[in-house]
N, C-alpha and C positions, 0 to 999 in steps of 0.2 A: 287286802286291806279292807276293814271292815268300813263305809262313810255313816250305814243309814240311812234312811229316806225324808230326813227332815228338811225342807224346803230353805234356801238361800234366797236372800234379798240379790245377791248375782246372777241364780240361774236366767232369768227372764234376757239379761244381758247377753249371756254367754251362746243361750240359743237362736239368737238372732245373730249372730257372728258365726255361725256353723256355717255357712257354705263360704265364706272367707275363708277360714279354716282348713276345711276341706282341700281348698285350692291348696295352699300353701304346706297342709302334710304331702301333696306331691311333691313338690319340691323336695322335700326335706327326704322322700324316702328316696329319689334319685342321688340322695347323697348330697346337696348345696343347702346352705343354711336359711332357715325361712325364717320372714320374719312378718309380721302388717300392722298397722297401727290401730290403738284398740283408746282415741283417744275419749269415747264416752261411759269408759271403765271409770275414772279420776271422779267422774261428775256422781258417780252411785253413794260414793261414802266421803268420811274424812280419815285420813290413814298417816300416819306419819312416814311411811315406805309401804311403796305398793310391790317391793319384789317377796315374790311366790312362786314356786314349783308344784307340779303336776307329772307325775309319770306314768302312763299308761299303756299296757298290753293287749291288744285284741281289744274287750270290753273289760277289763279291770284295769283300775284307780291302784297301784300299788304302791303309791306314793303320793303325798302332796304335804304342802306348808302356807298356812294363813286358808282364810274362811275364800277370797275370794277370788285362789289359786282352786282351793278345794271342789270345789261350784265349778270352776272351767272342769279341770278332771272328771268331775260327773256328768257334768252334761256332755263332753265330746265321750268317754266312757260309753253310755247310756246310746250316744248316734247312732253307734256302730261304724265310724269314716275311719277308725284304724283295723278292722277286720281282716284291711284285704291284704294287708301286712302282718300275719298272725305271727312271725317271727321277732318281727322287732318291737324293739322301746321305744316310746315314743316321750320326748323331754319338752315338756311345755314351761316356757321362763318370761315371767310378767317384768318390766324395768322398774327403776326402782320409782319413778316419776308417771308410773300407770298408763305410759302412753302407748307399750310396744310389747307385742307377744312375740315370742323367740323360738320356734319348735326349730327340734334336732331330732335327727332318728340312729339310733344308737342299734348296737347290734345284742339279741337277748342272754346277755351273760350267765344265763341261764343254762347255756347250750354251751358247745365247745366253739370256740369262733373258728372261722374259715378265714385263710390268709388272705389278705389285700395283695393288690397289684402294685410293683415295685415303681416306684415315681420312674418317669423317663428321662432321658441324658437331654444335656438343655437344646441339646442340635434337633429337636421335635419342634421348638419356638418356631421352626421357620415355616410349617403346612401353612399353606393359604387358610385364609378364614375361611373359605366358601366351606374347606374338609375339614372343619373340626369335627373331633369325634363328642359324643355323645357324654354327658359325664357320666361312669360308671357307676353301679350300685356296689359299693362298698362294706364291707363285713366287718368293721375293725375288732381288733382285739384289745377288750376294756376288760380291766381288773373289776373292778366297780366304780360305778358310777358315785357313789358317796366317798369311795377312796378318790375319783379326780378331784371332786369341790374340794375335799379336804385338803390333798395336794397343792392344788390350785390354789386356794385361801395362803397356805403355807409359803408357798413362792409370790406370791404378791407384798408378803407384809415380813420377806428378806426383802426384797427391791424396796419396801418401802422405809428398810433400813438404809440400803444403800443410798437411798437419796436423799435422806437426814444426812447421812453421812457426806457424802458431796457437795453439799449446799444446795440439791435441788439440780430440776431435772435443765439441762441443755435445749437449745437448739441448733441443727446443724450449721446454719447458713451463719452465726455467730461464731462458730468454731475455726480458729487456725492450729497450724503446727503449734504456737507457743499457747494456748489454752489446757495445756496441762495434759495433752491424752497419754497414758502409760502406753509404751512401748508392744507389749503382749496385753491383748485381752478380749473380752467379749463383749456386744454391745445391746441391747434392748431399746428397739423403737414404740413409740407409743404416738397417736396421731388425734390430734383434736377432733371432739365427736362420736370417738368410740369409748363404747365405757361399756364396763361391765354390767351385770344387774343392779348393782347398791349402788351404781353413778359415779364409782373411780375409774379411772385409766383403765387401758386396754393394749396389751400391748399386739403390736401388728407383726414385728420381725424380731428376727434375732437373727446375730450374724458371727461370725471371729473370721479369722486371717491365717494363712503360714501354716496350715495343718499337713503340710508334707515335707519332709527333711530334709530337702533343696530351696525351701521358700525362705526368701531375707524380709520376704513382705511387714509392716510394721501394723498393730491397727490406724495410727491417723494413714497411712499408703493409703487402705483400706476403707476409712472413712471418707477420705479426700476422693475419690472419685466417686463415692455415692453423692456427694455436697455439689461437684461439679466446680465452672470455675469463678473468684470471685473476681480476678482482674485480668490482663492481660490481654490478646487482641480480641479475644471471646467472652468478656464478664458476661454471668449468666447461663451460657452455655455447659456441657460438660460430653461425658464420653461414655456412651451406653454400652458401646463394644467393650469397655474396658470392666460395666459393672453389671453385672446381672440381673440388682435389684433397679439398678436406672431403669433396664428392658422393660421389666415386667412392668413397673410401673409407667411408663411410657407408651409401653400395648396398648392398659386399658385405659389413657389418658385417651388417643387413637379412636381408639371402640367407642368410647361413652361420648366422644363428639359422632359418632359414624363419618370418619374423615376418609377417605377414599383408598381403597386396596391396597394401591399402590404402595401408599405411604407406609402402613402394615408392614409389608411384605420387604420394604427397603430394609425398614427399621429392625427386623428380627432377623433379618442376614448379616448375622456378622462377617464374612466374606467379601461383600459387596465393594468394591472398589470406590474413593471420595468422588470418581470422577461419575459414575453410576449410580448414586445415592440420589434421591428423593428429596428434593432443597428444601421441602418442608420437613427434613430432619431438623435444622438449625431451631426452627421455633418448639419444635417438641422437648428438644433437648432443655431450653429455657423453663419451658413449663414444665417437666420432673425436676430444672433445680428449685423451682418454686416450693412445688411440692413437698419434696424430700426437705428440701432447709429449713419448713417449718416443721417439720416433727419432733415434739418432743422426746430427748433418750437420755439413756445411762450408758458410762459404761465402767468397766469393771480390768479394775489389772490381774491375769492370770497369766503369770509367767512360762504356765509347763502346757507345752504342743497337747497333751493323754487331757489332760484337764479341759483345756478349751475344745476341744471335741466331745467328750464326755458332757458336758455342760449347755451345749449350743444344742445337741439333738436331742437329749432331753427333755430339756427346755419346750424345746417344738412339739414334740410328743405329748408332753404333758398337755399345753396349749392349745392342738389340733382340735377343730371340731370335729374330724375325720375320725379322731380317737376317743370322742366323748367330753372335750374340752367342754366345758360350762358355758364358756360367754362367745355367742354369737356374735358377729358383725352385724351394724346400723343397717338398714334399709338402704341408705345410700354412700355406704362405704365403695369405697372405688376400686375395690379388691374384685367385686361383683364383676366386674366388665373382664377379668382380667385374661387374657389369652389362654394361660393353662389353669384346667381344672383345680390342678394340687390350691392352689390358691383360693380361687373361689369357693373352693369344699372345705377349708380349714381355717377361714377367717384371719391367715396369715401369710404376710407376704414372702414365704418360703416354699422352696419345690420340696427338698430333702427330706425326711425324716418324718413327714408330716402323717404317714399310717403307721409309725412304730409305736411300740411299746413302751412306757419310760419307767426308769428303777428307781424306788419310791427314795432309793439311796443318793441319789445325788441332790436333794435338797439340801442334807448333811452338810455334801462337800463343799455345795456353794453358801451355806450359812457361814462356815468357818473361812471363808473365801472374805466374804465380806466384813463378818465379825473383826478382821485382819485388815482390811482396809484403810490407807490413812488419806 
């Protein structure tokens, strides 16, 4: 990409944030999504959206959008702080409110990608904190990177059909059995705070139910035990053994207090017997139904088992910053703390699917999914 050497009213900004920078492509080539606040970018100009991209290889700029995206790409370009990375891409993403720089390190689709490591079976939640492993350097396999935005763009503004359509998006901790949930379907979380580059929604999870031809599971089943309970001898309370996404959320609820091993260690053993459990499960469990009830979401009626599987790992795929997903997690998303890696590297609160591939085909299915919708 050809820039020029015509001088920017930003570079003087952008190189005084270099060793910031610097910090944070570590992160990002270890594979976790980096992010740091760049709030005396706003103060340089007047802009009606500060989001802008930046993509750069070794020392070239092979990519950028807006003058004062272009100016960060030349000057971190020009450093030389991505060299020691000569293989990978490096994706620099301004917010759209100028406060927050987004880098993700992507794999050089240039090359043939090398296969990622297969997420692990959820029975891994239990290592002690003190053994976690290191988060691995991961290679994903990305079509292109202008085909994820364009993907991505694509899948946000079907959801944002669907939520025209629904009358707008829910909250869990509002919801019962009689709030309408169709019987079969798949759900998308979305959680105050995170947002994309342009300052919409973000979603954090996706989920469905009954994907094996023994299961009566229903999605409210399925919702209702992410929600937790609203009455009974427990209001408040709920059953993390029973929900996956309670755990994980609960880990890094755990973590981000630094609450004591123990309590970790009760809490990811599903095995552990009421009477050997950790009494400060009772107030954790409270605080994930907190959590989890305010999130805004959708969901969606698909009646056929092939489809709702089809649609949920996709979904994730596409989404994954593991895979090139576009929209980083905030700075102080609570996914950050979370016990496994799959998480914290993908900006979403899913283990599954989160380094696969997704088939540009299933937007199709779920447009006609929703276009069908009543």
């Amino acid at each position: 990409m050809q820039t020029g050497n015509v001088a920017s009213k930003y570079d003087d900004y952008w190189t005084d944030q270099l060793d910031q920078i610097s910090v944070q492509l570590q992160n990002a080539a270890a594979g976790t999504p980096a992010a740091l606040p760049v709030p005396g970018l706003a103060r340089s100009g007047e802009r009606q959206s500060w989001h802008g991209t930046a993509e750069i290889r070794a020392r070239e700029l092979t990519q950028s959008s807006g003058a004062h995206a272009t100016s960060l790409g030349k000057t971190v370009a020009a450093s030389g702080i991505c060299t020691q990375w000569p293989e990978r891409l490096f994706r620099f993403m301004i917010s759209a409110d100028g406060q927050t720089l987004m880098i993700a390190a992507l794999a050089d689709h240039h090359r043939d990608a090398r296969s990622a490591p297969r997420p692990g079976d959820d029975s891994s939640l239990t290592r002690p904190r003190g053994k976690r492993q290191s988060i691995p350097r991961y290679e994903p396999n990305i079509r292109d990177s202008d085909n994820n935005r364009s993907d991505t763009d694509d899948l946000y503004r079907i959801l944002d059909r669907l939520t025209a359509r629904s009358g707008g998006l829910r909250r869990l901790r509002d919801c019962t059995g009689a709030s309408g949930c169709p019987p079969q379907g798949i759900y998308f979380f979305y959680e105050d705070g995170e947002s994309r580059a342009d300052g919409s929604r973000r979603i954090v999870r996706i989920g469905t139910h009954a994907l094996t031809q023994t299961s009566t599971a229903t999605l409210w089943n399925r919702l209702r035990q992410h929600r937790g309970y609203l009455g009974g001898r427990n209001p408040g309370g709920g059953n993390h053994r029973g929900s996956v996404f309670r755990r994980h959320v609960g880990a890094a609820l755990i973590r981000r207090a630094s609450l004591p091993d123990d309590l970790l260690r009760s809490w990811l053993d599903r095995h552990r017997q009421p009477a050997e459990r950790n009494p400060r499960e009772a107030d954790t469990e409270r605080d994930v139904s907190r959590y989890i009830g305010a999130m805004p979401f959708l969901w969606l009626s698909v009646p056929g088992r092939a489809d709702r599987g089809y649609l949920e790992s996709n979904t994730i795929a596409l989404l994954s910053c593991r895979t090139g997903g576009p929209d980083l997690p905030s700075t102080t998303w609570l996914g950050r703390f979370a016990e496994r890696a799959e998480i914290s590297g993908s900006g979403l609160w899913n283990i599954h699917h989160v380094t696969g591939q997704h088939d540009p085909g299933f937007l199709h299915r779920l447009a006609r999914i929703v276009d069908d919708h009543h």
